[in-house]
C-alpha positions as CSV (number, residue, x, y, z in Angstrom):
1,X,144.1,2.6,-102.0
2,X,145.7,5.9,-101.6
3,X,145.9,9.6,-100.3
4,X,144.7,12.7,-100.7
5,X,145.9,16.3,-100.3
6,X,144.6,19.5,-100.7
7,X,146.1,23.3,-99.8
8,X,143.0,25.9,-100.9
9,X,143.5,29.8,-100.4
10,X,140.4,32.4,-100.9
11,X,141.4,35.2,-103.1
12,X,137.9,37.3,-101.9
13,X,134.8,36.0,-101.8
14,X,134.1,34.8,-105.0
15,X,137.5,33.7,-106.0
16,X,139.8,30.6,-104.8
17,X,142.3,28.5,-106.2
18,X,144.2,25.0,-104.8
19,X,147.0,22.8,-105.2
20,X,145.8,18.9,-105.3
21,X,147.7,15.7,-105.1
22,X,147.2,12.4,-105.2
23,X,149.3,8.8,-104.9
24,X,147.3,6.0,-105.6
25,X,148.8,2.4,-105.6
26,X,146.9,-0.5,-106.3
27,X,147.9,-4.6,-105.3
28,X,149.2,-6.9,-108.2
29,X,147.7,-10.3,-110.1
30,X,148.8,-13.4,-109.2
31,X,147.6,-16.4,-111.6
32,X,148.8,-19.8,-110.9
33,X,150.8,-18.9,-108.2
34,X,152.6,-16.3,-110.8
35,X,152.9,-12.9,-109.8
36,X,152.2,-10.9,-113.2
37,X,154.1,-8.0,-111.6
38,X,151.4,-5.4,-112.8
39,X,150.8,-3.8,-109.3
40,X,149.9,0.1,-110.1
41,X,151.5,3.4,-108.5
42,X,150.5,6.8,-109.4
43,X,150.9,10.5,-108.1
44,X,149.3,13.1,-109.3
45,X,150.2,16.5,-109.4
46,X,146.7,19.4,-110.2
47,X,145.8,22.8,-109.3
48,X,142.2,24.4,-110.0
49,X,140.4,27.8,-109.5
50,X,137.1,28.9,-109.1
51,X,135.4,31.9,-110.1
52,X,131.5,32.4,-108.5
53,X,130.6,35.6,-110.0
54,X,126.9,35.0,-108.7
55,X,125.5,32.7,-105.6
56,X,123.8,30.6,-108.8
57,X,127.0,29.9,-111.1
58,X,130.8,29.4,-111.0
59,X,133.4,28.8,-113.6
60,X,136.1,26.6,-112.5
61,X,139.0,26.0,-114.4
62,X,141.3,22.5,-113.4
63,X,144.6,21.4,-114.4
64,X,146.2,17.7,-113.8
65,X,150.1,16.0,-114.5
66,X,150.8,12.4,-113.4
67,X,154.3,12.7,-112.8
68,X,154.7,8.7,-111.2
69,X,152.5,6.3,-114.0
70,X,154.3,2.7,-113.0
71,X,151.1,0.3,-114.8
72,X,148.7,3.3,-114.8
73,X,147.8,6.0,-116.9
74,X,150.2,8.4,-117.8
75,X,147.9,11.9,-118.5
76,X,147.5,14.9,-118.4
77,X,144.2,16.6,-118.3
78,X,142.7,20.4,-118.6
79,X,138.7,20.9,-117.8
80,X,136.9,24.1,-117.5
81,X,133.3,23.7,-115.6
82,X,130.9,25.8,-115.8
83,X,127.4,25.8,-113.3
84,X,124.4,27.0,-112.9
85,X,121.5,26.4,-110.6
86,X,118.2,27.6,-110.9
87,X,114.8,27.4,-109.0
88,X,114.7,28.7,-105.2
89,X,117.2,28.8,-103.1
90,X,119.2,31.3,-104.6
91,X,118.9,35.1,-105.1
């Protein structure tokens, strides 16, 4: 279980960028009556920006921290995207 939250801003019409976060926490194991005290809590810290230089492709770069890791990954991550579509639709 957990929450979401975004805050996007256009920087003209084919540019944008965002902040993202996310806390996730997760129940914990209980075998034989034993709670194994491994219940999982994470927050997430990210940002990303897109660049659509055409209506048929975008290059979108994204950057995530988790800053709060307790029995859950500790990362963090860089990804650069890149799309294209083809066939109709598009000019």
């Amino acid at each position: 279980m957990g929450i979401e939250g975004h805050l996007s801003r256009a920087l003209g019409s084919s540019l944008w960028v965002s902040l993202d976060s996310r806390y996730a926490f997760r129940g914990s194991t209980i075998v034989d009556g034993v709670n194994q005290d491994n219940s999982q809590q994470g927050f997430v810290l990210g940002s990303e920006a897109a660049w659509a230089p055409s209506s048929r492709s975008s290059v979108t770069l994204l950057f995530a921290r988790a800053l709060v890791h307790k029995n859950a990954p500790d990362y963090t991550g860089v990804a650069v995207k890149l799309t294209y579509g083809w066939g109709q639709g598009g000019s």
